[in-house]
N, C-alpha and C positions, 0 to 999 in steps of 0.2 A: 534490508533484504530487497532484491529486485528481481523483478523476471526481465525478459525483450518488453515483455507488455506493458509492466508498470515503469518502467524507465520511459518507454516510449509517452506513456500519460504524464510522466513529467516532462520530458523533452516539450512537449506542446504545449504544459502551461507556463513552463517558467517565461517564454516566448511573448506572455498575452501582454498588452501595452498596460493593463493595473498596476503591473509590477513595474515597469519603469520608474515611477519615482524610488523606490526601495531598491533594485540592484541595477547595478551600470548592467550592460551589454557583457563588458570584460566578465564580470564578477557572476554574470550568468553562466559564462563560459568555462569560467574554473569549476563553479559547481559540479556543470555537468560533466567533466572531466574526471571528477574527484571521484562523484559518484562512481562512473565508471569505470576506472581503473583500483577503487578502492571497496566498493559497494560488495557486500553479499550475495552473490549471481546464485537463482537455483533454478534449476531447468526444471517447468513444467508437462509431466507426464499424462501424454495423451487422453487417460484415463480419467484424468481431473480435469484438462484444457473443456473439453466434451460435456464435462457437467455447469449446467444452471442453478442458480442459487437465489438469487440477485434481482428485484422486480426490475432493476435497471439494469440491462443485461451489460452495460457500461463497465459496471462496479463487480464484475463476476471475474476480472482480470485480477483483483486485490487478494476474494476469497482462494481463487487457485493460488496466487503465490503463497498465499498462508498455509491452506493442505501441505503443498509441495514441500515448504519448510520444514513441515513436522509442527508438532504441538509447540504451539507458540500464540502471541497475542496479534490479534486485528484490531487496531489502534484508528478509530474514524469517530468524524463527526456528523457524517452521511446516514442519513436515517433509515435511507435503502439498505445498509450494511449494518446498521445496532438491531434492527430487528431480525435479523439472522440469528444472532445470538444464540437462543433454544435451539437452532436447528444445527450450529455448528460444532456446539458444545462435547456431542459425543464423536464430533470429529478430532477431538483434539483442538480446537479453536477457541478462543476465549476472545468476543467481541466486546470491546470497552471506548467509551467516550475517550476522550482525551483529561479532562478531569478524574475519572475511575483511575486512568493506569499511572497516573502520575500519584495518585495516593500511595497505590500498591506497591510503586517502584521507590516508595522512599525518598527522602531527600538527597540532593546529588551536591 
């Protein structure tokens, strides 16, 4: 699932020179492609864009796209975003490390 915002914080990092040895240039390209003509788009409603969550006001891009979705899971390893958790819970959000949701989700 994507908003403009979280597309756009990936746009930026796939970019950063770390990743050069792991994807060509091309292979960055198709991603972002993929994502984009394929990805989940949900428009975030002004009402959520406006609210703070997040000690890193950085990371408050993630939480609205998860509102916006509907009940659904926030999937980080960002410690600014696991400790939301309590506070997003009776939003319909369910904040999990990346170990938690891969228990939950079963084997693939």
């Amino acid at each position: 699932m994507f908003t403009d915002a979280t597309f756009a914080e990936l746009e930026s990092r796939i970019w950063k020179p770390k990743f050069d040895r792991y994807l060509s240039i091309e292979r960055r390209q198709e991603i972002l492609h993929g994502v984009n003509v394929s990805g989940l788009w949900v428009p975030v409603p002004a009402a959520v864009s406006e609210q703070s969550f997040a000690r890193d006001p950085t990371d408050d891009k993630f939480v609205h796209a998860a509102l916006a979705a509907g009940p659904t899971w926030l999937v980080s390893g960002d410690k600014d975003l696991l400790v939301l958790a309590d506070r997003l819970l009776p939003l319909g959000v369910q904040v999990l490390a990346p170990a938690e949701a891969l228990a939950l989700s079963g084997d693939f």
